[in-house]
C-alpha positions as CSV (number, residue, x, y, z in Angstrom):
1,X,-19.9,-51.0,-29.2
2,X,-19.5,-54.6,-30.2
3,X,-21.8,-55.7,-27.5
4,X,-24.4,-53.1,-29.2
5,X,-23.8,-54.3,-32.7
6,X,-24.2,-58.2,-31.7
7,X,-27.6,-57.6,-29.7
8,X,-29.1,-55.6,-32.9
9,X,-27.9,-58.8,-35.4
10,X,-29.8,-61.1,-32.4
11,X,-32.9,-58.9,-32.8
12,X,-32.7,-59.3,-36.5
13,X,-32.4,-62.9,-36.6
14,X,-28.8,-63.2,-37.1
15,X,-27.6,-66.8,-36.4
16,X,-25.6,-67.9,-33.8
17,X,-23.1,-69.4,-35.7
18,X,-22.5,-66.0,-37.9
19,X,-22.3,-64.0,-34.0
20,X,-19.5,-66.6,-32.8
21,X,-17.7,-66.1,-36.0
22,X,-17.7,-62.8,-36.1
23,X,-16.5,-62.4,-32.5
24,X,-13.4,-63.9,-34.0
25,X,-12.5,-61.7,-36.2
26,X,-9.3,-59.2,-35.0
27,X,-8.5,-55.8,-35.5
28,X,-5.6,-56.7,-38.4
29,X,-8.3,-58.9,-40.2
30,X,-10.1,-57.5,-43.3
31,X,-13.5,-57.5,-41.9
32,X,-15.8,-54.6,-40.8
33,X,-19.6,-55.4,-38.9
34,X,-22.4,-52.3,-39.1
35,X,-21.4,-49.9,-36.2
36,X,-24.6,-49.0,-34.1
37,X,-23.7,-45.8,-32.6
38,X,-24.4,-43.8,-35.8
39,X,-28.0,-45.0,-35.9
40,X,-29.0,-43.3,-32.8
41,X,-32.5,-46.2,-32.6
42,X,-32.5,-48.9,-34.8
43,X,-36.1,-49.2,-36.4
44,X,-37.9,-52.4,-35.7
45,X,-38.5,-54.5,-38.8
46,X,-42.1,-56.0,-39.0
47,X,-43.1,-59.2,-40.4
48,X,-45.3,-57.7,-43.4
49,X,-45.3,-56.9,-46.6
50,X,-44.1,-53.9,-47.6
51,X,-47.2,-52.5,-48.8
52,X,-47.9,-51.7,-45.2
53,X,-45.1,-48.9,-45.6
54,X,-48.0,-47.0,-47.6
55,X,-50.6,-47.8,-45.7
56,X,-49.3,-46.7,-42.4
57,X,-48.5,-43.2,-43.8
58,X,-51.9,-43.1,-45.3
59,X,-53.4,-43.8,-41.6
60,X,-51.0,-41.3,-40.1
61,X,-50.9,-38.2,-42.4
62,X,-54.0,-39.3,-45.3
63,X,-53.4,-35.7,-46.6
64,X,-49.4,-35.7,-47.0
65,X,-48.2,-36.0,-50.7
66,X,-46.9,-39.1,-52.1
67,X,-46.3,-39.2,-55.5
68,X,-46.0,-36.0,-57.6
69,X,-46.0,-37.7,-61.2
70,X,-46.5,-35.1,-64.0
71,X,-47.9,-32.4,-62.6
72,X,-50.2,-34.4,-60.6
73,X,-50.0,-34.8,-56.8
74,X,-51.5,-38.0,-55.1
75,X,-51.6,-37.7,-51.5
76,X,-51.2,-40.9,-49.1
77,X,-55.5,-41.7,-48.9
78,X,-55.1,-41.3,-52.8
79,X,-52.0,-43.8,-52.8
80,X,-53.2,-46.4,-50.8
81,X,-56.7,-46.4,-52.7
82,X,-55.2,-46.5,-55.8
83,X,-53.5,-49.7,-54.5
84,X,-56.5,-51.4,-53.6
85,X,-58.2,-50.9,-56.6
86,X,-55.4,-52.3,-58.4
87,X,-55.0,-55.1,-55.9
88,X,-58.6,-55.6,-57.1
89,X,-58.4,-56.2,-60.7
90,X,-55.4,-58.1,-60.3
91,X,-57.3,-60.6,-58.3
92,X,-59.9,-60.6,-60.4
93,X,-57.5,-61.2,-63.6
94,X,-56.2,-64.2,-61.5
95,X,-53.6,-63.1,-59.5
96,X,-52.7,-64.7,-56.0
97,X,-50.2,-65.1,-53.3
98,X,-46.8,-66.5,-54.7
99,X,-48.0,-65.5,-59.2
100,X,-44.9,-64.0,-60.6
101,X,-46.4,-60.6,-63.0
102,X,-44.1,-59.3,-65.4
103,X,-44.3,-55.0,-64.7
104,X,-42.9,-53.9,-68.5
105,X,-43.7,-50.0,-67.5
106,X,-41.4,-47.0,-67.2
107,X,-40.4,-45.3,-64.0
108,X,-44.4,-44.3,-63.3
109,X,-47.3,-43.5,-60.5
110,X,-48.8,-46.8,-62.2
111,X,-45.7,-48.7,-61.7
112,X,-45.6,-47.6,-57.8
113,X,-49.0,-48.8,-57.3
114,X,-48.8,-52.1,-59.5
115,X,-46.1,-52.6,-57.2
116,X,-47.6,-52.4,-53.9
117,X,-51.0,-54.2,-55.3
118,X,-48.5,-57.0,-56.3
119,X,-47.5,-56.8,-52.4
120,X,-50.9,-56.6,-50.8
121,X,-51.7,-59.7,-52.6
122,X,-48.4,-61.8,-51.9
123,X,-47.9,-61.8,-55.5
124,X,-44.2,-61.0,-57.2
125,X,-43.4,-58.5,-58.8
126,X,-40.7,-58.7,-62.0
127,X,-39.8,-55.7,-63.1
128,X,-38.7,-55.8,-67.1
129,X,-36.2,-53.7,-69.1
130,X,-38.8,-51.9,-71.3
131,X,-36.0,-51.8,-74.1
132,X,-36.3,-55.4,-74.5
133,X,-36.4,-57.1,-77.6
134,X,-38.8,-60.2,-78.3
135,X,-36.0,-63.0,-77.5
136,X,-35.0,-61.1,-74.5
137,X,-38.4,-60.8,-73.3
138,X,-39.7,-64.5,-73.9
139,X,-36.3,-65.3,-72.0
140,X,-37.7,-63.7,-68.8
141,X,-40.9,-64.4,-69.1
142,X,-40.0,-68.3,-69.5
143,X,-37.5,-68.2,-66.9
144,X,-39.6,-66.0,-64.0
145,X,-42.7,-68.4,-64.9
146,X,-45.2,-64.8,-65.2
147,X,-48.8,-65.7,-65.6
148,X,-49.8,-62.2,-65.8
149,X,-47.8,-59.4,-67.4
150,X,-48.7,-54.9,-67.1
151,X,-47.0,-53.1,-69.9
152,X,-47.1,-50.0,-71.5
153,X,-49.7,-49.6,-74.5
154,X,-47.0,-49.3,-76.8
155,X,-45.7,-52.5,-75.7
156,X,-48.8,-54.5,-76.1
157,X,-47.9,-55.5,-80.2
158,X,-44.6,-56.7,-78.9
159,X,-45.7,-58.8,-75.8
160,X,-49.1,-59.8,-78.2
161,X,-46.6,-61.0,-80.6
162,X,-45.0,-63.1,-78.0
163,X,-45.0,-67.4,-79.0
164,X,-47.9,-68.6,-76.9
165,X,-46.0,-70.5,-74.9
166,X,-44.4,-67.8,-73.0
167,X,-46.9,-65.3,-73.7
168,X,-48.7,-64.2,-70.4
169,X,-51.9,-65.4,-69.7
170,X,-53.5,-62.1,-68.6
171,X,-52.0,-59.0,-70.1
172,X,-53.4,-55.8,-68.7
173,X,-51.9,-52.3,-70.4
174,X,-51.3,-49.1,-68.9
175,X,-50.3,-45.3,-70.8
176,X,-47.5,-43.2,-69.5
177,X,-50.7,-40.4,-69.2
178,X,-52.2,-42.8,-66.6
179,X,-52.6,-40.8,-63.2
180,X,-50.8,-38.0,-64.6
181,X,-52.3,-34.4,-65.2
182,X,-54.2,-34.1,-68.3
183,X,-52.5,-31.1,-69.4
184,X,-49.1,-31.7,-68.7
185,X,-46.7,-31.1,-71.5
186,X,-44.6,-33.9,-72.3
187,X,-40.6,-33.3,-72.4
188,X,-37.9,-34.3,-75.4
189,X,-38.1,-37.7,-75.7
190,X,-41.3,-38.6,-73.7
191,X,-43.4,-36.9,-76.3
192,X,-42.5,-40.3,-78.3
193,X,-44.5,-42.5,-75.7
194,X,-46.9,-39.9,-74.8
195,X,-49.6,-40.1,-76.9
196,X,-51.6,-43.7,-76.9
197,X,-50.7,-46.5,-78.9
198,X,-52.8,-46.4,-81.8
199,X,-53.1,-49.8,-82.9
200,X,-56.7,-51.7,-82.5
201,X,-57.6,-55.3,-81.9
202,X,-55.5,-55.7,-78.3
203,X,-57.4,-57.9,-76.1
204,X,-55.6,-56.3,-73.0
205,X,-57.2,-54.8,-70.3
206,X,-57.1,-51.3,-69.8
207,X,-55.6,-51.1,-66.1
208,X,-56.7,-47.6,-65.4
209,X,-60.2,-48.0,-66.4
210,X,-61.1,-51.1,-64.4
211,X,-59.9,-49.9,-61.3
212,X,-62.8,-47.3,-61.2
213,X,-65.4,-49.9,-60.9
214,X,-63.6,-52.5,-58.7
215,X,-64.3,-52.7,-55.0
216,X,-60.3,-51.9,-53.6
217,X,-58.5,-54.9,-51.1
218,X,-57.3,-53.2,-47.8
219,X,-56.2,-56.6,-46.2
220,X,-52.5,-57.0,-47.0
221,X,-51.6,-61.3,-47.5
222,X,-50.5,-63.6,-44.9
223,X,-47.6,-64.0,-47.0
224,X,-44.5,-65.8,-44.9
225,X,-42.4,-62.6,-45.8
226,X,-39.2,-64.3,-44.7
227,X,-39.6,-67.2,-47.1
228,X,-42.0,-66.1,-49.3
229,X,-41.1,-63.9,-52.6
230,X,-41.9,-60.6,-53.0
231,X,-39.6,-59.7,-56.0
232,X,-37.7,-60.8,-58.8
233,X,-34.6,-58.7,-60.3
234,X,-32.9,-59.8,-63.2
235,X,-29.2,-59.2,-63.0
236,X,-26.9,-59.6,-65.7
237,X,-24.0,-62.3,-65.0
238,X,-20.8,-64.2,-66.4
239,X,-22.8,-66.7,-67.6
240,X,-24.5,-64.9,-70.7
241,X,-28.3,-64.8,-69.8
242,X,-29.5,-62.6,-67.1
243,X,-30.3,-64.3,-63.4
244,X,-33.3,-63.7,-61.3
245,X,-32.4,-62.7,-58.1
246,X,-35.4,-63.8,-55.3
247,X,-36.2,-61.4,-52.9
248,X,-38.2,-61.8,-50.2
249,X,-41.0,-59.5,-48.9
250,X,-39.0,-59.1,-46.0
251,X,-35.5,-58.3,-48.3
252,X,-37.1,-55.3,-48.9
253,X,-39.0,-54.0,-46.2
254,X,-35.9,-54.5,-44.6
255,X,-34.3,-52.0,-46.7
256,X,-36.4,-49.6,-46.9
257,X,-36.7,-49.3,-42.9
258,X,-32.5,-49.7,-42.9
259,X,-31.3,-47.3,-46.0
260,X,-33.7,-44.5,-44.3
261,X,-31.0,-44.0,-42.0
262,X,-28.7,-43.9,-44.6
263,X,-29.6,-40.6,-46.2
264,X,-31.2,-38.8,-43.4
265,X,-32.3,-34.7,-44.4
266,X,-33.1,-32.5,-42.3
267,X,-36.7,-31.4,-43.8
268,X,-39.0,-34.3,-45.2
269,X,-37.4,-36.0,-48.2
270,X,-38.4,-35.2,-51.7
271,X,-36.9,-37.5,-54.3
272,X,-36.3,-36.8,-57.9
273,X,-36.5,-40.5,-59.4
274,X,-35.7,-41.5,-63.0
275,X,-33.9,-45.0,-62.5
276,X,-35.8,-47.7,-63.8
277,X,-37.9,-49.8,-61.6
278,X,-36.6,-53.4,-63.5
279,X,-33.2,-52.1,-61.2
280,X,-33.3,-53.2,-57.7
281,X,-31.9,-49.3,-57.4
282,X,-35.0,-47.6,-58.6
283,X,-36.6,-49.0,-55.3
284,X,-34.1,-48.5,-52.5
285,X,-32.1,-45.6,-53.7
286,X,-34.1,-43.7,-53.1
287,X,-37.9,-44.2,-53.5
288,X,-38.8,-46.6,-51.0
289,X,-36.8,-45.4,-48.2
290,X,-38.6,-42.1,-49.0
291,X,-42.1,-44.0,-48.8
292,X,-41.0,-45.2,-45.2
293,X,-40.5,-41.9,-43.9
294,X,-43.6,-40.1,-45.2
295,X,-41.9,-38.2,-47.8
296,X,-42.3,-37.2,-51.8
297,X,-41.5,-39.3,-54.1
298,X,-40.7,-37.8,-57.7
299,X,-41.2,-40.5,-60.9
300,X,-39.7,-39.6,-64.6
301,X,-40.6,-41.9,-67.1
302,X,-37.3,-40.6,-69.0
303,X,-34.3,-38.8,-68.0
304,X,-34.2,-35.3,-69.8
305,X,-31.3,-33.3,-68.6
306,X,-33.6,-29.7,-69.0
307,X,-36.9,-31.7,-67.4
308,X,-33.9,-33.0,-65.1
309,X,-33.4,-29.5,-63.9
310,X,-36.6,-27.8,-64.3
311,X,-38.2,-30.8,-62.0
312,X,-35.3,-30.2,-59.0
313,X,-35.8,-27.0,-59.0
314,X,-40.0,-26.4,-59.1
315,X,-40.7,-29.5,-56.8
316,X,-37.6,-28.4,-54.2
317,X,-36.2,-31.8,-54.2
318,X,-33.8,-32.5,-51.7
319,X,-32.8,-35.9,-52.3
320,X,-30.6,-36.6,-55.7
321,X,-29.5,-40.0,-56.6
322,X,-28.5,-41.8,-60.0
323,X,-25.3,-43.2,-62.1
324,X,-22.3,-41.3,-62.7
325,X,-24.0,-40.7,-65.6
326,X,-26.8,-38.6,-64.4
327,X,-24.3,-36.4,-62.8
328,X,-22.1,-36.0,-66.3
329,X,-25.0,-35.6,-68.0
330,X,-26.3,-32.6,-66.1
331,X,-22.9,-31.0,-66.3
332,X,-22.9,-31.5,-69.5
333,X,-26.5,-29.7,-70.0
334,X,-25.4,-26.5,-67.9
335,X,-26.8,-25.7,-64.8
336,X,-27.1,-21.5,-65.1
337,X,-30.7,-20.7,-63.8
338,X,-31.9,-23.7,-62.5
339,X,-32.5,-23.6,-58.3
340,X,-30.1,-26.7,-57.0
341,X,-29.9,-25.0,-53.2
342,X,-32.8,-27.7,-51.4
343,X,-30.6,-30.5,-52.3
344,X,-29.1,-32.0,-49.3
345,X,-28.0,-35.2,-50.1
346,X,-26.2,-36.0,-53.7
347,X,-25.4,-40.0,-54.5
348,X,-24.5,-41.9,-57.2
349,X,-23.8,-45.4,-57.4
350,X,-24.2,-48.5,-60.3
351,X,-20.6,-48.1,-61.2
352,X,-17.0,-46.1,-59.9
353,X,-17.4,-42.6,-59.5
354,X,-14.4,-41.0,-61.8
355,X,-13.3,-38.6,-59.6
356,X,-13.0,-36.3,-61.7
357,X,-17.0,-35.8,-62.6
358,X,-16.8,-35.9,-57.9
359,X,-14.6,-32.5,-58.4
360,X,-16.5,-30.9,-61.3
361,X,-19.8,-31.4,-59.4
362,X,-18.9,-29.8,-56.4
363,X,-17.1,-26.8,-58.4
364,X,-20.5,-26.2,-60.0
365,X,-22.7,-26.6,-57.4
366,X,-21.1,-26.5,-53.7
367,X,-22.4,-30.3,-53.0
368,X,-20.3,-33.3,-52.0
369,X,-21.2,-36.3,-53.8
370,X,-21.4,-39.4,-51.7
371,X,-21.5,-42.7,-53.2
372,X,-21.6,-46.4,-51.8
373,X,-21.3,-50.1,-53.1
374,X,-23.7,-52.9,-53.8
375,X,-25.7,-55.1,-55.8
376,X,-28.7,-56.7,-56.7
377,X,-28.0,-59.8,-54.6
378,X,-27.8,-57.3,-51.3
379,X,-30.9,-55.7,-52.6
380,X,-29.0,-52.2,-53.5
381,X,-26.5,-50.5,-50.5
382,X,-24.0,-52.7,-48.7
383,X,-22.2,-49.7,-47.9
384,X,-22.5,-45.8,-48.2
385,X,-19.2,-43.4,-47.6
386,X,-21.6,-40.5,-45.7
387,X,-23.3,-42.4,-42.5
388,X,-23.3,-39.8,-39.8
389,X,-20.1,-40.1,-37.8
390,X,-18.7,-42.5,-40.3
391,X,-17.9,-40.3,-43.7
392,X,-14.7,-41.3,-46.0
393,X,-15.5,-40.0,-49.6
394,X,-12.1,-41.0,-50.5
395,X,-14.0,-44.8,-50.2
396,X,-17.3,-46.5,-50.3
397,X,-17.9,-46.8,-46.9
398,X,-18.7,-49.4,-44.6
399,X,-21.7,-51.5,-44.4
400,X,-25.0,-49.6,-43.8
401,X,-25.9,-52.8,-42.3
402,X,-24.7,-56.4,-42.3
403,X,-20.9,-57.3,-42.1
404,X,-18.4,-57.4,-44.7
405,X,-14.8,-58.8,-45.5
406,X,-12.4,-59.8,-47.7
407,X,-10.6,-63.0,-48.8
408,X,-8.0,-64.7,-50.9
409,X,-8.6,-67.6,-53.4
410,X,-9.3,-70.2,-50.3
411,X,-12.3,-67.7,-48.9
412,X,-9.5,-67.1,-46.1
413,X,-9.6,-63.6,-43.9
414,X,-6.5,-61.1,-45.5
415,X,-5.2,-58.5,-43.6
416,X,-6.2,-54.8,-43.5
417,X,-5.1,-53.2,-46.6
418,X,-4.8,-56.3,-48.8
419,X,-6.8,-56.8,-51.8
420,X,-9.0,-59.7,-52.4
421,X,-12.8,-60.4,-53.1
422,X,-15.8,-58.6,-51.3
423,X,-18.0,-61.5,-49.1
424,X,-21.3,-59.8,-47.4
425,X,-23.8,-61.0,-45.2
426,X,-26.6,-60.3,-44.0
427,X,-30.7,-60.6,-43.2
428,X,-31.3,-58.2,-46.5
429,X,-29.2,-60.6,-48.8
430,X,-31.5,-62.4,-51.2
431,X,-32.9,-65.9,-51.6
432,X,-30.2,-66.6,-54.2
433,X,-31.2,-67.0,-58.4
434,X,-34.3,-68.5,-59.7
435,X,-34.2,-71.9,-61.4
436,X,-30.2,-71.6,-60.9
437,X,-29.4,-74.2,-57.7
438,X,-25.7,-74.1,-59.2
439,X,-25.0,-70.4,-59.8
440,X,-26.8,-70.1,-56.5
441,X,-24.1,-72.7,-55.0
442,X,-21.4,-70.7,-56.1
443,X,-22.4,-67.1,-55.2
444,X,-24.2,-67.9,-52.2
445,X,-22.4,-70.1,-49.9
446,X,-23.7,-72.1,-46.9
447,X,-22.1,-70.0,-43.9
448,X,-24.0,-66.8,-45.6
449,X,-21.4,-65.0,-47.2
450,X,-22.0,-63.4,-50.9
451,X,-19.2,-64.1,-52.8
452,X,-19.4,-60.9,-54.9
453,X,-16.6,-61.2,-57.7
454,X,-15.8,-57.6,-56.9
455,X,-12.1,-57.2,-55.9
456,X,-11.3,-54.5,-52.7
457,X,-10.1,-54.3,-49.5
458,X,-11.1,-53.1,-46.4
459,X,-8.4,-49.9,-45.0
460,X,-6.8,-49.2,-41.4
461,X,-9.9,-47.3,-41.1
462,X,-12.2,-49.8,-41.8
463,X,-13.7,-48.8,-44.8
464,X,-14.2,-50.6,-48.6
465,X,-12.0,-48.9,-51.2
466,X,-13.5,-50.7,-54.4
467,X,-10.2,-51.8,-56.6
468,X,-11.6,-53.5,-60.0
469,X,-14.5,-56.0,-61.1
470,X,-13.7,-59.6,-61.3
471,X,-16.2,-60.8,-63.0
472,X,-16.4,-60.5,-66.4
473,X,-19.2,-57.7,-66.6
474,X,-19.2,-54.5,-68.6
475,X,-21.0,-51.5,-66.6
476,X,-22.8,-49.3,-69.4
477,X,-24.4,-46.7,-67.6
478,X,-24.8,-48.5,-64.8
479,X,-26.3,-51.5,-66.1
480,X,-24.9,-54.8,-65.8
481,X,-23.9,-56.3,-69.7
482,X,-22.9,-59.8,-70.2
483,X,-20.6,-59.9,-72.5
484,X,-21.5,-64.1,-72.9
485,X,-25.2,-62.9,-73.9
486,X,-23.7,-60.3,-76.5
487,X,-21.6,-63.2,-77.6
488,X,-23.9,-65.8,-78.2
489,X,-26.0,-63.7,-80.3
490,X,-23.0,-62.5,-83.0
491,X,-22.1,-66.2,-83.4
492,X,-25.2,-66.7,-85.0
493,X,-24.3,-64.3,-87.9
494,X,-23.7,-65.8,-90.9
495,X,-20.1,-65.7,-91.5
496,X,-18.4,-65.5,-87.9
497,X,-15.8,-68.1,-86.8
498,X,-15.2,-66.2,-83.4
499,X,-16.0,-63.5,-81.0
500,X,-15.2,-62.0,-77.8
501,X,-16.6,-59.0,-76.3
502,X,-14.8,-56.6,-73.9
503,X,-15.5,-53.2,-72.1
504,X,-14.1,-49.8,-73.9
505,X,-13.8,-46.7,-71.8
506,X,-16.1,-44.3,-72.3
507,X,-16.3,-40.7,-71.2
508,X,-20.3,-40.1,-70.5
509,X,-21.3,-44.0,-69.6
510,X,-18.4,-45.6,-68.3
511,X,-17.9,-48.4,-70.7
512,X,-19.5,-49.9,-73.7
513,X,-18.9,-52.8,-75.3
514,X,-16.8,-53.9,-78.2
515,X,-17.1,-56.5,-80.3
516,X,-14.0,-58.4,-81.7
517,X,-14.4,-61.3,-84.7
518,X,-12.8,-63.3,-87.1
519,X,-14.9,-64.8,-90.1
520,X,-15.6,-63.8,-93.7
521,X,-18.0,-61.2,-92.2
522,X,-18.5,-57.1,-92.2
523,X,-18.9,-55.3,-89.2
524,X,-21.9,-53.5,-90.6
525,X,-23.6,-57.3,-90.7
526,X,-22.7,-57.7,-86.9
527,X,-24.1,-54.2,-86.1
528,X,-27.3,-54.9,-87.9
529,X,-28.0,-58.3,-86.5
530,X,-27.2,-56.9,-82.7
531,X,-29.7,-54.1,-83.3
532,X,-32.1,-56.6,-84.4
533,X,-31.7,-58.8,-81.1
534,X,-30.7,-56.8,-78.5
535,X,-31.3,-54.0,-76.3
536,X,-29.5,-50.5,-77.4
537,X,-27.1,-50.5,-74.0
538,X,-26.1,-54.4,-75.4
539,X,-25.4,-53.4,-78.9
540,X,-21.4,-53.0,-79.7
541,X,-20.7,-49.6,-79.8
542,X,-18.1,-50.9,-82.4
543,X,-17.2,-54.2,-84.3
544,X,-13.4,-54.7,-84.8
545,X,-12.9,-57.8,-87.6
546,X,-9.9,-59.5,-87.1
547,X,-7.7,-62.5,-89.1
548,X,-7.7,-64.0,-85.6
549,X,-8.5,-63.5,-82.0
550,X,-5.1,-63.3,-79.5
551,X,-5.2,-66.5,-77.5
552,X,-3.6,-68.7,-74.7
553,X,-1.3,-71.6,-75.1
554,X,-4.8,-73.5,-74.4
555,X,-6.9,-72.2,-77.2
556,X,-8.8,-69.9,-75.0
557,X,-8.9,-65.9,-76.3
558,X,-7.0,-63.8,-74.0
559,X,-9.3,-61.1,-73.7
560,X,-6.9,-59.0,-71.5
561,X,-5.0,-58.2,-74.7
562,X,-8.6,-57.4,-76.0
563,X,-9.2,-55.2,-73.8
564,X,-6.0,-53.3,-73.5
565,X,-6.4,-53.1,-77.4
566,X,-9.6,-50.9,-76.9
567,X,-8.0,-49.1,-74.0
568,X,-5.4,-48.4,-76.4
569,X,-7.8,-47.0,-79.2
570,X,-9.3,-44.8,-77.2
């Protein structure tokens, strides 16, 4: 097997050095490589873009369904025409090999073909959080250098609105009614964003409308898709303000081809997919696997637990991933008359699976549901519990592909059994952070491990059980918060002397955070100030004021106490 594992790493361009230390690893050391033999044959990874994932589908079965976006079906021909048209007006609005453009668009048709245009033409895509706020906006856009931005319509006064030395350049503007069936009834909350901005005087160009007249690109770039960017996710970190993780074009072709293996069904896949597409896991779990293997891919806007149900059912999906949260959530709803029998593969991910919701799940509905571990820094998976002939759901598996181990303080090998920090590697793990050579430093390190400030260990078995975080990070709903970002914007209230933010349990999204501060100030001030600057997932879900914050014998706040504090409350 071993033999089998280190000629796969060779083909993909694995390093010598990372082979000969591997081979030294022992059977009582904490470190686990991909195992081959479940795989059956390991898909070749070509040197393109990963635009060409559409376009060889569209050459092989033009007439297969794609997309099936709000009671509308594109096929494959209508997919990879849609993508050279928009290739089109992007080059014509500028855009080139190697142009960052901001994507501020829901989970969409238009968002799946902005992002292969982006592809075709070498360009990067950088998906943003569409509940951004103005200073969280112009962060990104600063930091990711965008030239270019596509939003929603009823984004355009907020990105128009933008300083003008971090507004875009070009802004082009898209509606959520954009490829979508004209007569399809929007559900709960979309009926909000359904209807087209109203406002007048936008000097944005209407995306939709000038790809009818422009001649489509079919030429994918020359793009050197091992160095060269393809993607930019911002990931929430320690250090306050979100980091832009680089991907390359091949990061993610590399993915898709690998995590089809992962979830394999028995029919042709059919995807159901509401997470966001600013999330590195609204593209490989599950849609772009799906993409590779000629399948269905499903786009919601919004998650609506009843459109949620009603879309599973009438469009037979078969493959089901999202948070915890998703899972809770459709409990929660009820699940009497709704069809849930095509579903073949259930996954969550984003944050620990409460076991708990695992049991209720299966009571309800007869399906197991299979989880795994990663980040954005891995591009999404590093490991899954269900690969064929290697299933613990007790764990999170073992690495769909790369290696993996764990390590003390000094970055030395423990034993099996022992807890200490994650370290992956592999060909799929990213560039490092934009702009950040010293984060980068720390988190990527020089012999190709990730240092992942997640704490686990690796069993007799060989599998990742997933202990705690230890990084500072609160998970709300699967999203990454910073409580440092959170922070730095309550001291700016008038009135605070200190604050420290901490995670709270919480029964439907895991945790949310909680604000603690001392200061002649009201906790009604701090709400309203947060509300004004942040995103709704950042905002505290309560402020505590206190005559002073616990702290160490060296002046710094001991948020453990904190944090067992709003354990306590709960």
């Amino acid at each position: 097997m071993w033999n089998d594992t280190v000629r796969l790493m060779r083909g993909l361009g694995y390093p010598e050095a990372w082979l000969e230390e591997a081979a030294e690893y022992g059977d009582e050391d904490a470190y686990v490589a991909f195992d081959p033999s479940w795989v059956g044959e390991f898909p070749e990874i070509p040197e393109q873009t990963v635009d060409q994932l559409v376009r060889r589908q569209a050459e092989k079965s033009p007439n297969s369904p794609a997309l099936r976006y709000l009671g509308r079906t594109l096929s494959y021909a209508d997919f990879e025409d849609l993508i050279g048209r928009a290739a089109g007006v992007l080059r014509a609005q500028g855009v080139g090999k190697g142009d960052v453009v901001a994507v501020m668009v829901p989970t969409s048709a238009m968002h799946w073909v902005v992002f292969f245009a982006l592809a075709r033409l070498g360009a990067v895509h950088c998906g943003v959080n569409v509940m951004y706020r103005a200073d969280e906006l112009s962060y990104q856009l600063a930091d990711a250098g965008a030239n270019a931005i596509v939003c929603l319509d009823h984004f355009l006064p907020l990105v128009e609105g933008l300083p003008p030395e971090v507004r875009p350049t070009h802004v082009l503007s898209t509606t959520l009614g954009d490829l979508a069936d004209p007569t399809f009834q929007p559900y709960g909350s979309l009926h909000d964003w359904w209807k087209p901005h109203g406002g007048t005087g936008s000097s944005a160009t209407p995306l939709l409308e000038a790809m009818r007249s422009v001649e489509p690109i079919r030429e994918s770039s020359d793009a050197d898709v091992r160095t060269e960017l393809g993607q930019i996710v911002y990931t929430s970190g320690t250090t306050g303000r979100p980091k832009g993780v680089m991907q390359t074009h091949y990061n993610m072709i590399h993915n898709a081809l690998t995590h089809t293996l992962a979830m394999v069904t028995t029919t042709t896949p059919v995807t159901y997919s509401p997470m966001p597409m600013f999330h590195t896991g609204g593209f490989f779990v599950y849609s772009l696997p799906v993409f590779a293997r000629g399948g269905v891919v499903v786009p919601r806007p919004l998650f609506d637990p009843s459109d949620a149900l009603a879309c599973i059912t009438e469009e037979r999906v078969n493959v089901l991933f999202g948070p915890p949260t998703l899972f809770a959530a459709l409990l929660a709803h009820g699940l009497d008359g709704y069809d849930l029998a095509g579903i073949e593969i259930c996954a969550t991910g984003a944050a620990p699976v409460p076991k708990d919701l695992a049991r209720r799940w299966k009571a309800a509905t007869g399906l197991v549901m299979r989880s795994g571990w990663g980040m954005s820094e891995l591009n999404s998976l590093g490991t899954y519990n269900a690969l064929p002939g290697r299933t613990d759901l007790n764990t999170v598996g073992v690495p769909v592909v790369g290696e993996m181990r764990v390590v003390n303080v000094s970055r030395d090998v423990v034993g099996r059994d022992e807890v200490g920090e994650i370290e992956f590697r592999g060909m799929q793990v990213s560039r490092g952070y934009l702009g950040k050579p010293d984060e980068t430093a720390i988190t990527f390190q020089p012999d190709g491990w990730v240092r992942t400030g997640d704490a686990g260990l690796i069993n007799r078995n060989g599998f990742l059980e997933y202990v705690d975080r230890i990084k500072d990070l609160i998970i709300v709903s699967g999203y990454n918060v910073a409580p440092a970002e959170i922070e730095a914007v309550i001291r700016a209230v008038p009135g605070v002397t200190e604050v420290a933010v901490v995670g709270e349990p919480h029964e439907y999204k895991g945790e949310v955070p909680v604000a603690y501060v001392s200061g002649d100030v009201t906790e009604r001030a701090v709400l309203d100030f947060c509300q004004q600057k942040l995103s709704k997932i950042k905002v505290p879900a309560r402020v505590q004021v206190m005559e002073e914050l616990p702290k160490s014998s060296m002046g710094k706040v001991m948020k453990g106490r904190l944090g067992q504090h709003a354990r306590d409350v709960r």
